[in-house]
N, CA, C and O of each residue as an XYZ file, in Angstrom:
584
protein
N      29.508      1.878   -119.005
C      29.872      0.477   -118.907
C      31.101      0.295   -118.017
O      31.366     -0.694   -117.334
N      31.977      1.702   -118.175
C      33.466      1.126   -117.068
C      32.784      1.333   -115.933
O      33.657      1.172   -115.080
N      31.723      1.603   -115.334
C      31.389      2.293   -113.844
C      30.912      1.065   -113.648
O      31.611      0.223   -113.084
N      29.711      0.799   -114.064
C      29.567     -0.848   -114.267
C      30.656     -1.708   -113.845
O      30.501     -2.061   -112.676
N      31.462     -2.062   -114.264
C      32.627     -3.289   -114.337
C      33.209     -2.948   -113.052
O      33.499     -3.765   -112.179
N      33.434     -1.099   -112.961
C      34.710     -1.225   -111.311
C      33.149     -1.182   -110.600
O      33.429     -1.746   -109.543
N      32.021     -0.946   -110.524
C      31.236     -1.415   -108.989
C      31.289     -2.841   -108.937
O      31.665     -3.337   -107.875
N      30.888     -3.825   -110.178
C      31.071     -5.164   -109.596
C      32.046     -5.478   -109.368
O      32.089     -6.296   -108.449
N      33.326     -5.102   -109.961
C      34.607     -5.578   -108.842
C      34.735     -5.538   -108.143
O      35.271     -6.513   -107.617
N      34.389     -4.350   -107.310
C      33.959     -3.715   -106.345
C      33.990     -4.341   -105.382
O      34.952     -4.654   -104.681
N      32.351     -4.688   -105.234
C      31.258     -5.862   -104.824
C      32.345     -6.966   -104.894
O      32.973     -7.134   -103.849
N      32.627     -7.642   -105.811
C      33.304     -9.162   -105.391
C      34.734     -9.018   -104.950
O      35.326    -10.080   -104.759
N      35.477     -7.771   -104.729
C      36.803     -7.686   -103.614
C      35.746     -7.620   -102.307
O      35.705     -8.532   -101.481
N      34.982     -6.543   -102.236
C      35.188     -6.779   -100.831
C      33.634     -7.943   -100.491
O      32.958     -7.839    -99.467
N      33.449     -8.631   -101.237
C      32.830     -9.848   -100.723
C      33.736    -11.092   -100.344
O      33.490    -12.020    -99.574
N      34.711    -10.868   -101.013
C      35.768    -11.896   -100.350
C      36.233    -11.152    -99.195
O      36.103    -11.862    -98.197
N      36.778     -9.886    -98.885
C      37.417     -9.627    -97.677
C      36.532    -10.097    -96.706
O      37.066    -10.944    -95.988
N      34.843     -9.740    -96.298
C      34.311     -9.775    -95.812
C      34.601    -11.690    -95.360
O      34.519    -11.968    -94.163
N      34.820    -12.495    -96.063
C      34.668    -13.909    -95.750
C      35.706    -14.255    -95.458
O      35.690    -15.408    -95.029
N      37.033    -13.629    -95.486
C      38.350    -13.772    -95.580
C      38.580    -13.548    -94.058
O      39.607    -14.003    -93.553
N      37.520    -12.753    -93.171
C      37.988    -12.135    -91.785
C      37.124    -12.749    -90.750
O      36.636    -11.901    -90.003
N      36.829    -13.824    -90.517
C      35.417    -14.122    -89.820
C      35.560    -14.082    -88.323
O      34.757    -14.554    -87.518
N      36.596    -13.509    -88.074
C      37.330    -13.570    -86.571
C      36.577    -12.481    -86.193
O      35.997    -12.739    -85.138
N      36.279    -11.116    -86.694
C      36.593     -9.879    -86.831
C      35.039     -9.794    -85.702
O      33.949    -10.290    -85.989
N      35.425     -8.902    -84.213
C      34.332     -8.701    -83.449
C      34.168     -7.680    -83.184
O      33.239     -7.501    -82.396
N      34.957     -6.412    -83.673
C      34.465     -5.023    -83.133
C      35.431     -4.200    -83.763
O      36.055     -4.550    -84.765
N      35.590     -2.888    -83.070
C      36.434     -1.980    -83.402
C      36.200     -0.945    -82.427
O      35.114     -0.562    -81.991
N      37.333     -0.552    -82.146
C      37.768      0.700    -80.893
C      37.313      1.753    -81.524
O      37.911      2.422    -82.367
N      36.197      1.908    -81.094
C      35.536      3.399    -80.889
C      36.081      4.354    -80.599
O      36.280      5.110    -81.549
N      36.519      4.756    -79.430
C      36.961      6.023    -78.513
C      38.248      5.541    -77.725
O      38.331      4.392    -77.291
N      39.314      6.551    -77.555
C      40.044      6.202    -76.654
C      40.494      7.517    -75.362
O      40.032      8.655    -75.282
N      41.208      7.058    -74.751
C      41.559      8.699    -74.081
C      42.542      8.079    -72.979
O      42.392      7.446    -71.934
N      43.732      8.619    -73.798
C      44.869      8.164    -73.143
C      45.750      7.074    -73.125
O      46.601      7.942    -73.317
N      46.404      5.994    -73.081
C      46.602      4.991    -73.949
C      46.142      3.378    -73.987
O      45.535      3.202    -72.931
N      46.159      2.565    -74.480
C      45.516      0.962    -74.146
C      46.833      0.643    -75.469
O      47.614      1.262    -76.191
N      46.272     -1.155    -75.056
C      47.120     -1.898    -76.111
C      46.265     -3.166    -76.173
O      45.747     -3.943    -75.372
N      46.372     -2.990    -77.694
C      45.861     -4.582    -77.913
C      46.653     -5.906    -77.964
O      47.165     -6.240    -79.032
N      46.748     -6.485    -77.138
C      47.705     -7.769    -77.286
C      46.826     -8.829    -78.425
O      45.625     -9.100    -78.397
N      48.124     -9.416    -79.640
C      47.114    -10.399    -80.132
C      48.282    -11.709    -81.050
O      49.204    -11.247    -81.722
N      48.198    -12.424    -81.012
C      48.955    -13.651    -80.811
C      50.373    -13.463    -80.516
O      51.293    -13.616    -81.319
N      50.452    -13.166    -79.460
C      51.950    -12.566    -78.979
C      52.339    -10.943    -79.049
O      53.027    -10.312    -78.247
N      51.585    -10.399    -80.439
C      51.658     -8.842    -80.630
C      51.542     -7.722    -79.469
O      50.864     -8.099    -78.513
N      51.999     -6.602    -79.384
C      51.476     -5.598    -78.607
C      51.387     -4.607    -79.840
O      52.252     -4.279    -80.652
N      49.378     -4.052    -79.652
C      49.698     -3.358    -80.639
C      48.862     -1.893    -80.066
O      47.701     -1.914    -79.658
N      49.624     -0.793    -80.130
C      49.097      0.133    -79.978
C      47.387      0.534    -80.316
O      46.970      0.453    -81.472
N      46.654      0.886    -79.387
C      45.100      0.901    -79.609
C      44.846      2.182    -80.166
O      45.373      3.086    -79.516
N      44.219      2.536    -81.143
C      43.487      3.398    -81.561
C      42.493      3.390    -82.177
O      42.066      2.290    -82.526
N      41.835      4.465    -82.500
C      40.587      4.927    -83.103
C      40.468      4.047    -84.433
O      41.370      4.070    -85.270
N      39.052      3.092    -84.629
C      38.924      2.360    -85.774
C      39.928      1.107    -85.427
O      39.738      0.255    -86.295
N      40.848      0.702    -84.559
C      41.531     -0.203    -85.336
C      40.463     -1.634    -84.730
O      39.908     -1.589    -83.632
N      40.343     -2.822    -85.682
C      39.618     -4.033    -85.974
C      40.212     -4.974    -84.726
O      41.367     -5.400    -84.717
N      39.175     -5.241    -83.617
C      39.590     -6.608    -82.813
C      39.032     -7.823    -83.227
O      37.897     -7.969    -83.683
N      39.964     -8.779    -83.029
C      39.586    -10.069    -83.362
C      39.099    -10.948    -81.859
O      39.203    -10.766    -80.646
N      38.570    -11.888    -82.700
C      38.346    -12.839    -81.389
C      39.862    -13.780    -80.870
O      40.584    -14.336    -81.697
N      40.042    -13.794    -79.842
C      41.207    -13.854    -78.609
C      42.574    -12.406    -78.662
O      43.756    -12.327    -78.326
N      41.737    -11.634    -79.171
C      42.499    -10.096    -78.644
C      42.131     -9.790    -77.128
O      40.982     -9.797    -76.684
N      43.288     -9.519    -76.402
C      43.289     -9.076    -75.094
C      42.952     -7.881    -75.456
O      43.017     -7.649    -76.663
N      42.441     -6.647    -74.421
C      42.504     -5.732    -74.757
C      43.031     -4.556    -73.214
O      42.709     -4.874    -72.070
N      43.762     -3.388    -73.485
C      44.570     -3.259    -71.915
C      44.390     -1.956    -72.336
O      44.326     -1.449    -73.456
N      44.305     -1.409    -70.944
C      44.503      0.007    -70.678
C      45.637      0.526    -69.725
O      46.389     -0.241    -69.124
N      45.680      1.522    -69.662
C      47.052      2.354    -68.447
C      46.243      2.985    -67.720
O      45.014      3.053    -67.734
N      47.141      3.518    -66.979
C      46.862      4.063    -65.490
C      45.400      5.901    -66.263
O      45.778      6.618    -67.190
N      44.440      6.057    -65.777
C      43.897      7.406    -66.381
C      43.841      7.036    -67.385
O      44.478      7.880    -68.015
N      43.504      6.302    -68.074
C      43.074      5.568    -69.304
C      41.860      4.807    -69.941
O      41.363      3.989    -69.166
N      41.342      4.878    -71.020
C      39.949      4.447    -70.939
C      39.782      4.123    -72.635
O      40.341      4.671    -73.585
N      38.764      2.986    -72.603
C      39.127      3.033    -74.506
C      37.451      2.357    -74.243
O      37.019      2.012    -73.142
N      36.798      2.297    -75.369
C      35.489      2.601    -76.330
C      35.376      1.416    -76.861
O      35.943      1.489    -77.952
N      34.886      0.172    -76.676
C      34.926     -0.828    -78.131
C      33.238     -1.112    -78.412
O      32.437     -1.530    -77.576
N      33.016     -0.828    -79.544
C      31.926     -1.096    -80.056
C      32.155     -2.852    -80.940
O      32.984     -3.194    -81.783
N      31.020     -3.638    -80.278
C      31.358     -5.076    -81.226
C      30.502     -5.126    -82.214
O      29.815     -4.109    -82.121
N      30.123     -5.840    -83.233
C      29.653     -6.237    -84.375
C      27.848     -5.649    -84.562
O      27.157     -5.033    -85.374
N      27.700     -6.432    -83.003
C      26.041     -6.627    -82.984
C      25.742     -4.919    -82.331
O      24.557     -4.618    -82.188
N      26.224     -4.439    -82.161
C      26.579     -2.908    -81.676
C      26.737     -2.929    -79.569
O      26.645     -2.050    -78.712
N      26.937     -4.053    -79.544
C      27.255     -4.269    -77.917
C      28.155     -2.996    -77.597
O      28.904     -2.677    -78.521
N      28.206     -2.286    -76.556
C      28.859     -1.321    -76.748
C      29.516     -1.590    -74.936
O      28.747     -1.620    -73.976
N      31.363     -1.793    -74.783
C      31.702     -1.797    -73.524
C      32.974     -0.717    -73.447
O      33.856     -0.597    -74.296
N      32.816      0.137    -72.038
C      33.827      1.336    -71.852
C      34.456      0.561    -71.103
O      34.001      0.323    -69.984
N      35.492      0.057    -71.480
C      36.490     -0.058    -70.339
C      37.556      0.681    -69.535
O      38.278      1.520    -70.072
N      37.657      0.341    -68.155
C      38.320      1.857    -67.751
C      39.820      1.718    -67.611
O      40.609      1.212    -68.409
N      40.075      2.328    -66.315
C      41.822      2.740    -66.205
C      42.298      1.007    -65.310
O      41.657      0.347    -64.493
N      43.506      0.797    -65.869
C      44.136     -0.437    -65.721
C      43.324     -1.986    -65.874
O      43.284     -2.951    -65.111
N      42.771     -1.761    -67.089
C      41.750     -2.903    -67.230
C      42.433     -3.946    -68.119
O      43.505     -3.657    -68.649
N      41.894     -5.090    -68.301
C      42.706     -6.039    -69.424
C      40.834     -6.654    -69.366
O      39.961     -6.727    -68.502
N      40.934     -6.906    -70.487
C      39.892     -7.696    -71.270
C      39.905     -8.393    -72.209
O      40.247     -7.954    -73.307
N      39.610     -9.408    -72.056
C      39.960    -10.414    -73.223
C      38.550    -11.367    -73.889
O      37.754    -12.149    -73.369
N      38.756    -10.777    -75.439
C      37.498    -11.421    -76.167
C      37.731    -12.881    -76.556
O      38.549    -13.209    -77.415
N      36.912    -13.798    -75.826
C      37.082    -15.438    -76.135
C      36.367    -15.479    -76.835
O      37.179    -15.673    -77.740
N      35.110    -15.474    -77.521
C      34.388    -15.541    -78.553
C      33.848    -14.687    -79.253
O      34.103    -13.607    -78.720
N      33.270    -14.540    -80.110
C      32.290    -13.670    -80.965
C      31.723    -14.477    -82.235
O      32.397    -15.134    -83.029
N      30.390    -14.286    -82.247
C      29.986    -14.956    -83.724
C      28.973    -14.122    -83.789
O      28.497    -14.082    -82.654
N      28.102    -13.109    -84.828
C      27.273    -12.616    -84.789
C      26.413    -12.786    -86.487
O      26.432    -11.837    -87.270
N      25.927    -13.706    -86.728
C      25.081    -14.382    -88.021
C      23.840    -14.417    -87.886
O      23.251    -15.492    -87.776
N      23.210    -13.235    -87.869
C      22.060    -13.567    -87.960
C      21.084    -14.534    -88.867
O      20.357    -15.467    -88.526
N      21.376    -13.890    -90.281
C      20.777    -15.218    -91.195
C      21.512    -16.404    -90.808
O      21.550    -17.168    -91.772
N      22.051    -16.830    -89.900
C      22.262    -18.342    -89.566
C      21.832    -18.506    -88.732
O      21.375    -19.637    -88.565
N      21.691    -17.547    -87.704
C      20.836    -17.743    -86.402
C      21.979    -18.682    -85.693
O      21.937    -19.813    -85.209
N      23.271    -17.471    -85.887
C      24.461    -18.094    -84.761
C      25.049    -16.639    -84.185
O      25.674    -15.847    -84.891
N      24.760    -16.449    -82.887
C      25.017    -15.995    -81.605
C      25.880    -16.307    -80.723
O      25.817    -17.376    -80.116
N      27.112    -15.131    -80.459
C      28.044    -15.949    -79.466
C      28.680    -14.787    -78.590
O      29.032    -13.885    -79.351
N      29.013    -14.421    -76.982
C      30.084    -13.138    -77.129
C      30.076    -13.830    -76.105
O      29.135    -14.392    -75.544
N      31.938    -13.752    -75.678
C      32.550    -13.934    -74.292
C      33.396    -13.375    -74.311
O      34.158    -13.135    -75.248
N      33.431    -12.881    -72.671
C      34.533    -11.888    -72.812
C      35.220    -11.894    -71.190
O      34.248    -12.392    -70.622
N      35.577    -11.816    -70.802
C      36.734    -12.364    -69.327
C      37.230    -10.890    -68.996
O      38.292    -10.437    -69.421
N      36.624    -10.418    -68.448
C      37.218     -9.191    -67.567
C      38.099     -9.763    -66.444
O      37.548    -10.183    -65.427
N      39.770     -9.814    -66.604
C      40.674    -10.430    -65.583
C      40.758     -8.742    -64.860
O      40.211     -8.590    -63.767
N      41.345     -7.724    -65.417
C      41.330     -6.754    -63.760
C      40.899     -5.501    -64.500
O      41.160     -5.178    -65.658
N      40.109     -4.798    -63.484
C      39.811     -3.198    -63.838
C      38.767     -3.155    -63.548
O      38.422     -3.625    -62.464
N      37.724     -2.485    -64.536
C      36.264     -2.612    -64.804
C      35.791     -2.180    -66.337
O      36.527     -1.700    -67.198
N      34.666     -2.413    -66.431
C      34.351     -2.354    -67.733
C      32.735     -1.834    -67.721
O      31.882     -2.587    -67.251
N      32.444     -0.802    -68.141
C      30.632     -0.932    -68.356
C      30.021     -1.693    -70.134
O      30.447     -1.474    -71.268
N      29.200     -2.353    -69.772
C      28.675     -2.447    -70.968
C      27.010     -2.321    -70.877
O      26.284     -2.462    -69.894
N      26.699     -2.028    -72.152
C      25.515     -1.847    -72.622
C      25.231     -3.304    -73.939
O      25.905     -3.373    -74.967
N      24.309     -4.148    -73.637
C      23.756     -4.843    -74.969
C      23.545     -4.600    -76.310
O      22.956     -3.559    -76.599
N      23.960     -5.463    -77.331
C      23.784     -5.143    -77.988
C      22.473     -6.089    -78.736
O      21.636     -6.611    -78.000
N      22.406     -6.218    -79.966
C      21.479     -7.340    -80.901
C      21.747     -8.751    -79.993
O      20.728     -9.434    -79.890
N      22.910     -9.281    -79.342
C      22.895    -10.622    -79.497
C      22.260    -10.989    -77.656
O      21.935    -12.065    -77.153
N      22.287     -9.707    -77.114
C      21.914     -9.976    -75.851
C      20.427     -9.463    -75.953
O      19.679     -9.300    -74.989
N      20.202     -9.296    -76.922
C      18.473     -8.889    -77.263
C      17.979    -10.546    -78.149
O      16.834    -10.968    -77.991
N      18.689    -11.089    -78.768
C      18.065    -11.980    -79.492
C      18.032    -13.486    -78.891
O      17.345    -14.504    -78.807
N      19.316    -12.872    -78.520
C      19.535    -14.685    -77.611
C      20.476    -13.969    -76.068
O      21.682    -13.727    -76.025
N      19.785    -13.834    -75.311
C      20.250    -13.463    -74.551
C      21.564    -14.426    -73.564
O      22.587    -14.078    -72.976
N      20.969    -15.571    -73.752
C      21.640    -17.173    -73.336
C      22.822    -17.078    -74.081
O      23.131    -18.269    -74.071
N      23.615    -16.579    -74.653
C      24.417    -16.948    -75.752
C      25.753    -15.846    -75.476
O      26.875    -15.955    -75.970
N      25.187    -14.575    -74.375
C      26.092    -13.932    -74.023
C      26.662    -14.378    -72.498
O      25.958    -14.676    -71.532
N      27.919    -14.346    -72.546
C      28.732    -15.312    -71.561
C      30.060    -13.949    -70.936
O      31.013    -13.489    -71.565
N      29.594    -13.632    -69.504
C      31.438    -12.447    -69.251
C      31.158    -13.251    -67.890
O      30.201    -13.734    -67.284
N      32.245    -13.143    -67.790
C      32.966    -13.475    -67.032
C      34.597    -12.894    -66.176
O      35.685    -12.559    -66.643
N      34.123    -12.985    -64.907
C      35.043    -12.169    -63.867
C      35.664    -13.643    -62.946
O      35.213    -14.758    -62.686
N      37.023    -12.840    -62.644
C      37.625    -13.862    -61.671
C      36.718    -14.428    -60.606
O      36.848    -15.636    -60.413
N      35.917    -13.854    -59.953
C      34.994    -14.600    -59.231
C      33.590    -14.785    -59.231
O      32.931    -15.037    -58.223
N      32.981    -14.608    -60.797
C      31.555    -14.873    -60.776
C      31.509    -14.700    -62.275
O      32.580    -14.500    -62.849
N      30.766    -14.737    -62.739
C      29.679    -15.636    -63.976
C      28.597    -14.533    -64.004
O      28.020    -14.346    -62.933
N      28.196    -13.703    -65.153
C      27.337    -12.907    -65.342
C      26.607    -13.141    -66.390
O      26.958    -13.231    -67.567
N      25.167    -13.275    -65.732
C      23.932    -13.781    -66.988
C      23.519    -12.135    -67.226
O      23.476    -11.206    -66.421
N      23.154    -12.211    -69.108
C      22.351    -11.222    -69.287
C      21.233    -11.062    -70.127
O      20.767    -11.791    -71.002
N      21.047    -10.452    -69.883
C      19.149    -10.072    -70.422
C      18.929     -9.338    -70.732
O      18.067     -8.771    -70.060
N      19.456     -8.521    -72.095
C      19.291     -7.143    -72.398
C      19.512     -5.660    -71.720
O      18.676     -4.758    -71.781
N      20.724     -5.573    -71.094
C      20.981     -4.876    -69.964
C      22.056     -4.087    -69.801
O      22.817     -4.255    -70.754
N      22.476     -3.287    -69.016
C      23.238     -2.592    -68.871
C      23.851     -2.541    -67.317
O      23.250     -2.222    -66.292
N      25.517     -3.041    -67.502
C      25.670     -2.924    -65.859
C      26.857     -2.397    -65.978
O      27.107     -1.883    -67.068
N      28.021     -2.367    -64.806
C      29.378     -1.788    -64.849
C      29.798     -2.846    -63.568
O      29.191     -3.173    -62.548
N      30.894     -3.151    -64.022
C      31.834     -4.792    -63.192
C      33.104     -4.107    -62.988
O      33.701     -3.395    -63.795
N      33.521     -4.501    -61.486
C      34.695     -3.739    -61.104
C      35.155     -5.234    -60.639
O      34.552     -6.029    -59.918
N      36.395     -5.353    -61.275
C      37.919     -6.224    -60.300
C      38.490     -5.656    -59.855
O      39.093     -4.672    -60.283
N      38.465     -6.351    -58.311
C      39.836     -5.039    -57.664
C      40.683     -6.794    -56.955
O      40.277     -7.712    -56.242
N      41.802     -6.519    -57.570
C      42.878     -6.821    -56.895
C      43.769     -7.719    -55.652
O      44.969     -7.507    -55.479
């Protein structure tokens, strides 16, 4: 009966965390070498596992490269001297609400699709200082130079 009582507590802590974070669009996979997450004024050192939100910049250094896997499993490597910044994310499927933007201002970045560029492909939005990228379940690599 006590195993009982702490799993449903369990269950209803982290059913509130889960509703408590709705910002929450990914998490840094891999890194190699250093990045920083900027996030409402913060600079916060990037590492392995740590949680991005939606309007986290995200930056790398010189020989530097970091891993972010997002929600829907979108998966983008960004490389050496990059800044990226996540403007949206919503990934609900039982609501059938779809959203990712993301503003590559300098570097490059590869990404691979995830669920939301498979389900609603219309709904994924990146964007570079000089062009607008539609996708369709796909995989490309976007360079800003300078």
């Amino acid at each position: 009966m006590h195993l009982f009582m702490l799993l449903v507590l369990s269950f209803i802590l982290h059913t509130g965390t889960a509703h408590a974070e709705p910002d929450v669009a990914g998490f840094i996979k891999t890194t190699e070498g250093s990045g920083q997450i900027l996030r409402a004024g913060d600079v916060i050192a990037a590492g392995i596992g740590d949680v991005l939100y939606v309007s986290d910049t995200v930056t790398t250094s010189d020989q530097s490269t970091l891993g972010i896997m997002l929600e829907d499993d979108t998966v983008i490597s960004l490389g050496p001297n990059s800044r990226l910044e996540l403007s949206d994310f919503a990934f609900a499927p039982q609501e059938e609400k779809f959203s990712i933007a993301i503003r590559l201002l300098k570097g490059s970045f590869a990404y691979m699709s995830g669920v939301i560029g498979r389900l609603a492909p219309e709904k994924v939005h990146i964007e570079t200082p000089d062009a607008v990228i539609a996708v369709h379940g796909t995989r490309f690599l976007v360079r800003v130079v300078e």
